[in-house]
Residue frames relative to the residue before (quaternion, step in Angstrom):
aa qw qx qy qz dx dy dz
X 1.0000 0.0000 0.0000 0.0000 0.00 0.00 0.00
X 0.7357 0.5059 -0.2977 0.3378 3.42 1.09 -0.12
X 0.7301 0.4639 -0.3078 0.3964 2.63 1.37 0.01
X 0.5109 0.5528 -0.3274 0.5712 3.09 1.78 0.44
X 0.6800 0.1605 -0.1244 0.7045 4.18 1.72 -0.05
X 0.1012 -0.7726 0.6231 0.0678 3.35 -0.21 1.50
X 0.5169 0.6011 -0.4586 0.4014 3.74 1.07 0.33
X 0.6326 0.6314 -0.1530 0.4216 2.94 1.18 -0.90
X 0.4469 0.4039 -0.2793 0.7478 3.88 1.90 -1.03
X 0.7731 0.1921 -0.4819 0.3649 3.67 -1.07 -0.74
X 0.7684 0.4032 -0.4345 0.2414 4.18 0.11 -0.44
X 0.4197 0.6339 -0.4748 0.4434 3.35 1.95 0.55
X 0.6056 0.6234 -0.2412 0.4317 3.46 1.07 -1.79
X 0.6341 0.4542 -0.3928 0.4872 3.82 0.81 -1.22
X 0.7706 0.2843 -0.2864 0.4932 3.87 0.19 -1.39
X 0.4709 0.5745 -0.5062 0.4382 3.52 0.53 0.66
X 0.8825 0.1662 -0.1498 0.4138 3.41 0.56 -0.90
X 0.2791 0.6239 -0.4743 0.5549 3.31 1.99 0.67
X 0.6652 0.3796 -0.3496 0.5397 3.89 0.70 -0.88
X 0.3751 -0.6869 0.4989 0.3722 3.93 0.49 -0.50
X 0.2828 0.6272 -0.6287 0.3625 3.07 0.63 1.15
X 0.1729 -0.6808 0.6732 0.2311 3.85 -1.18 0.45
X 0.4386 -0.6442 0.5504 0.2995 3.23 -1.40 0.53
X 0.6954 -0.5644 0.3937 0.2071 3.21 -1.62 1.19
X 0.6179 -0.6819 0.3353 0.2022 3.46 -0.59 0.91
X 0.2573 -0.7467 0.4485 0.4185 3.77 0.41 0.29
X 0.7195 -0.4588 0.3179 0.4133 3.48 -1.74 1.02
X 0.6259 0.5356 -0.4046 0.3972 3.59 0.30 -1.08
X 0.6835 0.4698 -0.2618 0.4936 3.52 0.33 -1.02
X 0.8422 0.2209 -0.2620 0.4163 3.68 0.49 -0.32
X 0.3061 0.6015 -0.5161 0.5273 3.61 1.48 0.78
X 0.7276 0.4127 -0.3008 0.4580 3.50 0.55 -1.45
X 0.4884 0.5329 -0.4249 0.5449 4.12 0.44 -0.49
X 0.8436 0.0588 -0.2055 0.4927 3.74 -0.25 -1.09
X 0.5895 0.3090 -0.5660 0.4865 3.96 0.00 1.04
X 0.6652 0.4218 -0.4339 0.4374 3.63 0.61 0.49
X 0.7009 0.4302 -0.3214 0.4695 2.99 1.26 -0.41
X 0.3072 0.6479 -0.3777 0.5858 3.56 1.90 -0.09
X 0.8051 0.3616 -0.2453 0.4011 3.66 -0.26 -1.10
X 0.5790 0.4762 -0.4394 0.4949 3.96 1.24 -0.46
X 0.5169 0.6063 -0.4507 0.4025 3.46 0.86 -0.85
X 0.6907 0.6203 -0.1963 0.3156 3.33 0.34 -1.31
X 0.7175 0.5240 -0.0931 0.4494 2.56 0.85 -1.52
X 0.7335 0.2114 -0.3608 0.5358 3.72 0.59 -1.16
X 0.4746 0.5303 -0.6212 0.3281 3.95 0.30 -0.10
X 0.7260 0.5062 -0.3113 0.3461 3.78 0.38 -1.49
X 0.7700 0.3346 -0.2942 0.4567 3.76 1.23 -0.49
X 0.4533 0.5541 -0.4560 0.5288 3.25 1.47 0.65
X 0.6301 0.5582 -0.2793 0.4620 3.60 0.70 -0.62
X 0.6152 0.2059 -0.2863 0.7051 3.78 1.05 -0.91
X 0.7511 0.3911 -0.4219 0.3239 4.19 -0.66 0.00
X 0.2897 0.8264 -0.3114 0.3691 3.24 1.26 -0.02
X 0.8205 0.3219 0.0932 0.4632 2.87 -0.18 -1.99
X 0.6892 0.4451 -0.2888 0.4934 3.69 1.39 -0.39
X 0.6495 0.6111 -0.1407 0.4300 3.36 1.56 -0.20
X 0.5254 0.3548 -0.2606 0.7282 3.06 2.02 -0.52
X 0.3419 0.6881 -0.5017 0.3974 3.48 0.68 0.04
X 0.8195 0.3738 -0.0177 0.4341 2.76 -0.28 -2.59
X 0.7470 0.3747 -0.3298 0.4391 3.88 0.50 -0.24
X 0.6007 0.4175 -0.3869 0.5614 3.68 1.38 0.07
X 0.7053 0.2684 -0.4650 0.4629 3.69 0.94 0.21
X 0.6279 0.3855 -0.5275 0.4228 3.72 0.55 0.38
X 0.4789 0.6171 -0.5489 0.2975 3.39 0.34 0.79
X 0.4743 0.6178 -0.5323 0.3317 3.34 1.28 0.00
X 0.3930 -0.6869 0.5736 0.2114 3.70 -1.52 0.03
X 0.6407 -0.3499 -0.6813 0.0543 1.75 -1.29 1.68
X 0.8553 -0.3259 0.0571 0.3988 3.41 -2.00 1.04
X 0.8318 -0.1054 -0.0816 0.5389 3.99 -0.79 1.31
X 0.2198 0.7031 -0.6502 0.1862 3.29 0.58 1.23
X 0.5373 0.6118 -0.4101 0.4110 3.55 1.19 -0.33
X 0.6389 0.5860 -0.2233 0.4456 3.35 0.84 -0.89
X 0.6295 0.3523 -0.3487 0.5983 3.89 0.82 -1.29
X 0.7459 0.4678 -0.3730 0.2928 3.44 -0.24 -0.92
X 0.7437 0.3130 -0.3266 0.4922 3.52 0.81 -0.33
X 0.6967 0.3780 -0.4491 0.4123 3.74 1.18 0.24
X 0.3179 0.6150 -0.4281 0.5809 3.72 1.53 0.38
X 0.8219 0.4336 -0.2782 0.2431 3.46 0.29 -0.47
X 0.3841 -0.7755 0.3250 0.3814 3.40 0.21 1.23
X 0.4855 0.7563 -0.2443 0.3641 3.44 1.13 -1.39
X 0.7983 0.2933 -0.2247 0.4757 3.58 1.11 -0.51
X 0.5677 0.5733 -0.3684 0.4618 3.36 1.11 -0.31
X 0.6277 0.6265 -0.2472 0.3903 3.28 1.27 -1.22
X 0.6911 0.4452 -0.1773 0.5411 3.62 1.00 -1.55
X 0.7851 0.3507 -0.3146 0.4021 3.45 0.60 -0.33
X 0.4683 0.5473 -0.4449 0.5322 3.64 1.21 0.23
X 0.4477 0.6088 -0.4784 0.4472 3.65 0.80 -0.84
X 0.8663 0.2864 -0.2253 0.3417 2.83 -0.75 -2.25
X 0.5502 0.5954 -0.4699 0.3492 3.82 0.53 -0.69
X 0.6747 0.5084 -0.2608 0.4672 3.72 0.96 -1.60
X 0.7393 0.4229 -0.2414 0.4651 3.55 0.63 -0.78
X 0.5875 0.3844 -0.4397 0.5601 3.71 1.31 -0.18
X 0.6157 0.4830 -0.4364 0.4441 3.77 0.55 -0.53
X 0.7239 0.2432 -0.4158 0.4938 4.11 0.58 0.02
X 0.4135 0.7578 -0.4183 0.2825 3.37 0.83 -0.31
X 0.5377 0.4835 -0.1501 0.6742 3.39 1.42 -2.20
X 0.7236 0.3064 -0.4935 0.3728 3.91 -0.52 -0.62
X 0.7605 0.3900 -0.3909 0.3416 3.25 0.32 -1.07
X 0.4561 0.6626 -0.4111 0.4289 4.09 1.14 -0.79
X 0.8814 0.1792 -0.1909 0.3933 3.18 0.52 -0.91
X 0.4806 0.5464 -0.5566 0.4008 3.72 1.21 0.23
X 0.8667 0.0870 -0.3251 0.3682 3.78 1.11 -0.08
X 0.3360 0.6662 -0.4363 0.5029 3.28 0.63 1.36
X 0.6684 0.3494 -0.3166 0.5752 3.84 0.79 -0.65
X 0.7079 0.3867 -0.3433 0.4811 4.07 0.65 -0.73
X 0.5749 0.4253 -0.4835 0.5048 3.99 0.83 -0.26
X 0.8620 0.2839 -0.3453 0.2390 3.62 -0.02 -0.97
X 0.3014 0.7753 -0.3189 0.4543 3.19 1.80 0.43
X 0.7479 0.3523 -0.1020 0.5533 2.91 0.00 -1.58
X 0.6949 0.3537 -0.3977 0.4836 4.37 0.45 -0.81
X 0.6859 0.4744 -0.3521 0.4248 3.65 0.85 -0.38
X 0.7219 0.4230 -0.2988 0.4589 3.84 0.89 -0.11
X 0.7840 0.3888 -0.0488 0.4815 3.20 1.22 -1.18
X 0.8008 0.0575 -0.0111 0.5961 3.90 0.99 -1.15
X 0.2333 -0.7755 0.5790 0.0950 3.49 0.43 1.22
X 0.5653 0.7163 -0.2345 0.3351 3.24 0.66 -1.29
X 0.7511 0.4599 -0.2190 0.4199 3.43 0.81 -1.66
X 0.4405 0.7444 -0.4788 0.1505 3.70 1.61 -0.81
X 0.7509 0.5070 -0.2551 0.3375 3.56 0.49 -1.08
X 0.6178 0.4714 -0.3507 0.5226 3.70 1.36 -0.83
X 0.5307 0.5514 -0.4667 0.4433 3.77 1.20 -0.73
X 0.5304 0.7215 -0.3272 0.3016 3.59 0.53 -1.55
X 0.7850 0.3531 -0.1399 0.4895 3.20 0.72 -2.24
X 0.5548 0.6828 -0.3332 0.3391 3.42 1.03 0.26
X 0.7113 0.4596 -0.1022 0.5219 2.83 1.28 -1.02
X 0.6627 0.4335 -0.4048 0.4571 3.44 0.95 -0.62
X 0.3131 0.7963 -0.4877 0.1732 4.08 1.13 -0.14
X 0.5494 0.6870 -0.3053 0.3646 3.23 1.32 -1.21
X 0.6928 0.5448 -0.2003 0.4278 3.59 1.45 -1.41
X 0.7079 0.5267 -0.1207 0.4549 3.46 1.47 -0.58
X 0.6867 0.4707 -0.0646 0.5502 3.16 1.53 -0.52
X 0.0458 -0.8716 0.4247 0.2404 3.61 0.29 0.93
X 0.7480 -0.4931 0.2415 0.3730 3.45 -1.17 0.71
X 0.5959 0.6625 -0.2753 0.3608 3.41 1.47 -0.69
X 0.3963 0.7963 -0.1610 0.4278 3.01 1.86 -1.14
X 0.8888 0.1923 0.0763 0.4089 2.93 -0.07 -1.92
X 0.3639 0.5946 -0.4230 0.5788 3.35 1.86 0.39
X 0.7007 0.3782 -0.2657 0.5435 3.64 -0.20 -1.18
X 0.7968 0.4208 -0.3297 0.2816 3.76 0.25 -0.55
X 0.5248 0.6396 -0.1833 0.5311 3.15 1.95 -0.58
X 0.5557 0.5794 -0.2264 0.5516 3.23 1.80 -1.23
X 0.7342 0.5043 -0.1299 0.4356 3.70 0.51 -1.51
X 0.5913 0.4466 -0.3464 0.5753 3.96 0.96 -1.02
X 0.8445 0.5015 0.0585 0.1789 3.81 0.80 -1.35
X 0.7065 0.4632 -0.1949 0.4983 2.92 1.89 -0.41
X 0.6922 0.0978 -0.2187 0.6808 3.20 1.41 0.44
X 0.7106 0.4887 -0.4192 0.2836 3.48 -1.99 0.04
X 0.8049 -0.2539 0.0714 0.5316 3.68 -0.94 -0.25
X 0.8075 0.2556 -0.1576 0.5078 3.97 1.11 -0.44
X 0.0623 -0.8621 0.4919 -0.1048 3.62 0.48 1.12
X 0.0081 -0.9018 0.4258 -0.0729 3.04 1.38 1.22
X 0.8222 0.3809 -0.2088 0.3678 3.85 1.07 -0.96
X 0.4387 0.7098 -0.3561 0.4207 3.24 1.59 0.42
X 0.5465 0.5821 -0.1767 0.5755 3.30 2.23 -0.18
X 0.3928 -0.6546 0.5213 0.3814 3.46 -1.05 0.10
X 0.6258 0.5655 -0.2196 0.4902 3.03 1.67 -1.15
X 0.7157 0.3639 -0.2861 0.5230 3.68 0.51 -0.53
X 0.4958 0.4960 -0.4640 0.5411 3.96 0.91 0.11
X 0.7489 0.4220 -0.3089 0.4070 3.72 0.75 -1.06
X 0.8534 0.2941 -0.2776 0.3290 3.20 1.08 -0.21
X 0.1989 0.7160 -0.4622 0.4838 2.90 1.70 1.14
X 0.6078 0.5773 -0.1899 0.5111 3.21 0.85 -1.43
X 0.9068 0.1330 -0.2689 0.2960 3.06 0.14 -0.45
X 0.3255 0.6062 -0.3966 0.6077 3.19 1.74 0.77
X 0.6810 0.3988 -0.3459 0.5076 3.72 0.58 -0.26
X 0.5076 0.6527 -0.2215 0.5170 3.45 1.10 -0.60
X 0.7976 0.1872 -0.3131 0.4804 3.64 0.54 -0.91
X 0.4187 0.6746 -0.4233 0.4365 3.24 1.19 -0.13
X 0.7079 0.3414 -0.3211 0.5285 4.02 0.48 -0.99
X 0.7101 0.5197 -0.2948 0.3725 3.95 1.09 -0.54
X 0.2337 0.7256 -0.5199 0.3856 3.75 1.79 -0.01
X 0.8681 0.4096 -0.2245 0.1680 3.80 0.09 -0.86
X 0.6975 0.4202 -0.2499 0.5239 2.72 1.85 -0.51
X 0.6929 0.4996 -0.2260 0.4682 3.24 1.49 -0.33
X 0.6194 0.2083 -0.5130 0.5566 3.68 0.79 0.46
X 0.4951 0.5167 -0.5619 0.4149 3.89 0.41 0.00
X 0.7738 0.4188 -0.2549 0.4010 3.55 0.66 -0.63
X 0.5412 0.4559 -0.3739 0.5995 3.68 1.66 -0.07
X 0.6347 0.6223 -0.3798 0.2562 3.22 0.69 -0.80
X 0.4493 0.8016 -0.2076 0.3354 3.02 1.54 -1.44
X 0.8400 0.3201 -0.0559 0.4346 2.62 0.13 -2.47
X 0.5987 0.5937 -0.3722 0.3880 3.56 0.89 -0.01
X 0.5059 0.5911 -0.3673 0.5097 3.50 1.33 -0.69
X 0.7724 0.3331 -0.2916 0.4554 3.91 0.73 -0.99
X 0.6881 0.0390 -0.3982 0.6053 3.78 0.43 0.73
X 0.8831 -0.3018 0.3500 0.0816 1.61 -3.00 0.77
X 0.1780 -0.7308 0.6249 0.2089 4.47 0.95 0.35
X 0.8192 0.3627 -0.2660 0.3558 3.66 -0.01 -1.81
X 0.6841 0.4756 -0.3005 0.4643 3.58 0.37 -1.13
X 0.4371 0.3869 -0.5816 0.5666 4.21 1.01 0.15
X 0.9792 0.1052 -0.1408 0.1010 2.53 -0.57 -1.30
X 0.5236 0.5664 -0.4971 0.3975 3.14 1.15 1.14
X 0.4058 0.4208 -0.5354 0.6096 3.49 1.69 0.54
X 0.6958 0.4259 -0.5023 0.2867 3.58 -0.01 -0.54
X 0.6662 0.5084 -0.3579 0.4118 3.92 0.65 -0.70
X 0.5967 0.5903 -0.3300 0.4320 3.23 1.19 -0.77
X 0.6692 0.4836 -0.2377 0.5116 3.77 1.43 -0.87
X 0.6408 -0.5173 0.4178 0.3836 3.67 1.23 -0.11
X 0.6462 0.5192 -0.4477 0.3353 3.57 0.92 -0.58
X 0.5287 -0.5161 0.6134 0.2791 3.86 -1.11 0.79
X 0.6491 -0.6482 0.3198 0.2374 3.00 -2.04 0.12
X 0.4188 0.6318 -0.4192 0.4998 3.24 1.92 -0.34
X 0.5808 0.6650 -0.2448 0.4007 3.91 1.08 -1.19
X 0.6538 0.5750 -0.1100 0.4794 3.08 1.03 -1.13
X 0.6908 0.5532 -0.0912 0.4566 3.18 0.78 -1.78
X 0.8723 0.2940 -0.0268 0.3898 3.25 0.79 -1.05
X 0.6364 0.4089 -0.0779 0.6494 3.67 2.04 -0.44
X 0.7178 0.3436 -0.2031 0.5705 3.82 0.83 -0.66
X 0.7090 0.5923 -0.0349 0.3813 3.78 0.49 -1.59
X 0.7416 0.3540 -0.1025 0.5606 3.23 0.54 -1.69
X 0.6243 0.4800 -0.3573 0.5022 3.90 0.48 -0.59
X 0.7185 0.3318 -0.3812 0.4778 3.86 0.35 -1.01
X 0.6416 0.4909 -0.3746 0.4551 4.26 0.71 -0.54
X 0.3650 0.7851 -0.4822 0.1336 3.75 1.11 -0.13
X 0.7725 0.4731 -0.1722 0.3871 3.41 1.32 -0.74
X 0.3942 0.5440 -0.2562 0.6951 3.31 2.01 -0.41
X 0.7597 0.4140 -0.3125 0.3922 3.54 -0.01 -0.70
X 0.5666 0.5748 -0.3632 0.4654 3.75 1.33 -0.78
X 0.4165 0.7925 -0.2650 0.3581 3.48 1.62 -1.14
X 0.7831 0.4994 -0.0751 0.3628 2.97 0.32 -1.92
X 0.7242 0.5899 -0.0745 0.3493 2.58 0.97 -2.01
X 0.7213 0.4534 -0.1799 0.4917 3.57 1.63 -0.49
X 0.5621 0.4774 -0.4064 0.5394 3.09 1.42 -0.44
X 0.5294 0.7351 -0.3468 0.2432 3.26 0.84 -1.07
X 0.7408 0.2889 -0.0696 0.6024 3.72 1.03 -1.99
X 0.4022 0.6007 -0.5009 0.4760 3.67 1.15 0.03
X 0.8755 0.2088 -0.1012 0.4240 3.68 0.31 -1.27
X 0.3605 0.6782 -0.4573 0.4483 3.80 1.65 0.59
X 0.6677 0.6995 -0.0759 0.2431 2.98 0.69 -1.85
X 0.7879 0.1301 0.1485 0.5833 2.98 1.11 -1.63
X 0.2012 0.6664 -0.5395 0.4737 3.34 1.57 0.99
X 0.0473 -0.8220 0.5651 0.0525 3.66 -1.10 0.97
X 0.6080 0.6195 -0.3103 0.3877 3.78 1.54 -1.28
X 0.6842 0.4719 -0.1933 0.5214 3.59 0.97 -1.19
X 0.6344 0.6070 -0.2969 0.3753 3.42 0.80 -0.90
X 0.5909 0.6552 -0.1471 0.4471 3.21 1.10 -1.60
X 0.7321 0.3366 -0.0720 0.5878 4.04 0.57 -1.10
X 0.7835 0.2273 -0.2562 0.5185 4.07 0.51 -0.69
X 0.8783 0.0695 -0.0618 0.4690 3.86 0.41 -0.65
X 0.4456 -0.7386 0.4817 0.1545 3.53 -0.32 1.32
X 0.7696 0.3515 -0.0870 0.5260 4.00 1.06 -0.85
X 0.5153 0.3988 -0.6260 0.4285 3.49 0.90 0.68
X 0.7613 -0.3995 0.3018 0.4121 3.43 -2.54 0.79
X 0.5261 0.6916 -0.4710 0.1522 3.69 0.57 -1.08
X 0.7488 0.5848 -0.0896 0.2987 3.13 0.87 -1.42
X 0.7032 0.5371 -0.0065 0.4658 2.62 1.30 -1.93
X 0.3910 0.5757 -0.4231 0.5802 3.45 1.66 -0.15
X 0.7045 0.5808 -0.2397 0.3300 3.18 -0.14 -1.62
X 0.6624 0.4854 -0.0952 0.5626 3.72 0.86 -1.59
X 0.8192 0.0221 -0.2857 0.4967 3.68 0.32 -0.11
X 0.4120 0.5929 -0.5430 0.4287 3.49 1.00 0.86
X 0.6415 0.5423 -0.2399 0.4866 3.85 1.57 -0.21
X 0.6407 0.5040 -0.2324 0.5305 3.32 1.60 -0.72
X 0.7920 0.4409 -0.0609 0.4179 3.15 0.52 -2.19
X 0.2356 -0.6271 0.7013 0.2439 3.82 -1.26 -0.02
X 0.8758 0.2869 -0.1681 0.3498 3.53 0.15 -0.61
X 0.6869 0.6182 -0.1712 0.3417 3.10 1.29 -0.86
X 0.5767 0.4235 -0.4099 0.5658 3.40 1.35 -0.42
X 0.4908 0.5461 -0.5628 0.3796 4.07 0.59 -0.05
X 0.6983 0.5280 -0.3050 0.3749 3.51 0.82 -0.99
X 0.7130 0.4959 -0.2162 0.4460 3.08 0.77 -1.28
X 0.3909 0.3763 -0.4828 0.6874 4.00 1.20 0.25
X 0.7951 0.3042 -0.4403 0.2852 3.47 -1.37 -1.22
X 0.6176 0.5924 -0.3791 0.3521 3.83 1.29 -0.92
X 0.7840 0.3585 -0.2643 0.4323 3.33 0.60 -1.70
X 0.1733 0.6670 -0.6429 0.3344 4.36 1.53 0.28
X 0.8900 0.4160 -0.0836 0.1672 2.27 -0.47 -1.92
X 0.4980 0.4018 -0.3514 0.6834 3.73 1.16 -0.77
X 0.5836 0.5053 -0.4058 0.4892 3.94 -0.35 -0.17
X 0.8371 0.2311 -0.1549 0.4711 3.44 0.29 -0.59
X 0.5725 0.5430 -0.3584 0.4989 3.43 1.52 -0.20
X 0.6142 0.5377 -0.1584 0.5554 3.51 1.14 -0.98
X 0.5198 0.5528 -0.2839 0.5862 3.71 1.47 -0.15
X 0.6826 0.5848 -0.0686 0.4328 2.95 0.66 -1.42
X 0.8115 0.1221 -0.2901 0.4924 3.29 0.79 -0.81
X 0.4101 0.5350 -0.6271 0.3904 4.23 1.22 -0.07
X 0.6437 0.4601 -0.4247 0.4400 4.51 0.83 -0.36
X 0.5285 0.6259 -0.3383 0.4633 3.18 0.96 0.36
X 0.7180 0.3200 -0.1476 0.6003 3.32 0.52 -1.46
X 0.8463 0.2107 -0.3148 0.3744 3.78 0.16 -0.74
X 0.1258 0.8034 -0.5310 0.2381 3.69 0.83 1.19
X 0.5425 0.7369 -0.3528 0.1954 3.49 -1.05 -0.09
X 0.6797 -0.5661 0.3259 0.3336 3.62 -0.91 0.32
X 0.3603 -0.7156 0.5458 0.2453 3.63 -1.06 1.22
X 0.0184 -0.6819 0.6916 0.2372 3.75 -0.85 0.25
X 0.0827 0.7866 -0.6094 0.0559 3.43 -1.33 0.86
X 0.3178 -0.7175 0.6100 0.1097 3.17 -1.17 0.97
X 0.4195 -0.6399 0.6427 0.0381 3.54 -1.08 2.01
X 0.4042 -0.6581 0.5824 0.2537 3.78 -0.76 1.77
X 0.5454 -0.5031 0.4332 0.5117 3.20 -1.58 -1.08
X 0.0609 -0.8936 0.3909 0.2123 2.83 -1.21 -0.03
């Protein structure tokens, strides 16, 4: 009846709240309350789960004696400053080079051979199928002798390494162009762009590369996330990246390899922090018809 005499609802609602009763909240309003209060749930379990494990960390490496001896001793140590510049320098070309050939393949298979998307795909996921050990020893075996004695070098080990490297990054980094390519308009750039004269390097690098800026940060983290702390490859091509050196004073040390994680976290995530920094800025995109 009330909803056929809305005079009739508001002079209930008044002697309702003349009695101090409040009226009951409408359903919608209390769906949203308990999925928001759903999603905190979530939410503080999921940052208990990742702070955890960094917290027993940090209290099993200040047990050493005396108070952050774990700490001095592993910044005093040249051996760590050294291995962890490496791997940083070698993830920072790794990502350039991942993505100088990753942004022109899924480009060029997404405008031109749609078709090819799925054989690319099964390309990329090789990395998952192949164990790093694998493709060490083979990299080792094609490489350590004959017309390209590449590991007989420091230089030509490092850039093995970092050829083996973009190889293990193929998955996260065209899944992560790919992505960003699904959310603009590919044809309508770059048919305004040809239409303006600009070539495809022009294109590639001014139109393209700005609208993937966020997909590309993607990559770009998973990328030095999984350089860093890469140990099988590391171990056989470069004697002075962190991988190892973890490993080596996790056999010696009791405390010190706790530090040296909670240390190189945090640089990891500073060093994150600032590539979101530098590759900020404004998408320009062009809306197709429709």
């Amino acid at each position: 009846m009330s909803s056929r005499n809305p005079a009739i609802a508001a002079t209930i609602t008044a002697e309702r709240l003349t009695e101090g009763e409040a009226p009951a909240p409408p359903p919608s309003r209390r769906r949203w309350r308990f999925s928001g209060l759903i999603w905190w749930v979530v939410f503080v379990l999921g940052v208990t789960y990742f702070l955890t494990p960094l917290w027993s960390t940090l209290l099993f490496s200040l047990q050493a004696q005396p108070f952050l001896a774990a700490y001095t001793n592993t910044l005093n140590d040249p051996q760590f400053f050294k291995t962890l510049t490496y791997s940083f320098v070698v993830g920072i070309i790794t990502t350039i080079v991942s993505i100088g050939l990753m942004v022109p393949t899924a480009f060029w298979v997404r405008l031109r051979v749609p078709r090819l998307r799925r054989l690319v795909e099964f390309v990329t996921l090789l990395p998952f199928v192949i164990p790093p050990v694998i493709l060490v020893f083979g990299l080792i075996r094609s490489y350590g002798s004959g017309i390209l004695p590449l590991t007989n070098t420091d230089l030509g080990s490092s850039a093995l390494l970092v050829a083996a490297y973009t190889v293990l990054s193929f998955p996260y980094m065209y899944r992560a162009v790919d992505t960003g390519l699904r959310s603009i308009d590919v044809q309508s750039l770059t048919e305004a762009s040809q239409s303006l004269g600009a070539g495809w390097p022009r294109i590639l690098w001014q139109v393209i590369l700005p609208n993937l800026r966020v997909a590309l940060l993607a990559g770009a983290f998973l990328t030095l996330a999984i350089v860093v702390g890469e140990f099988t490859i590391a171990t056989f091509l470069a004697r002075p990246a962190f991988g190892p050196y973890l490993a080596l004073i996790g056999g010696n040390k009791a405390y010190e390899p706790a530090a040296v994680s909670l240390i190189s976290f945090v640089l990891t995530w500073i060093a994150m922090a600032v590539i979101a920094y530098i590759g900020r800025g404004t998408r320009v995109t062009v809306a197709g018809a429709r």
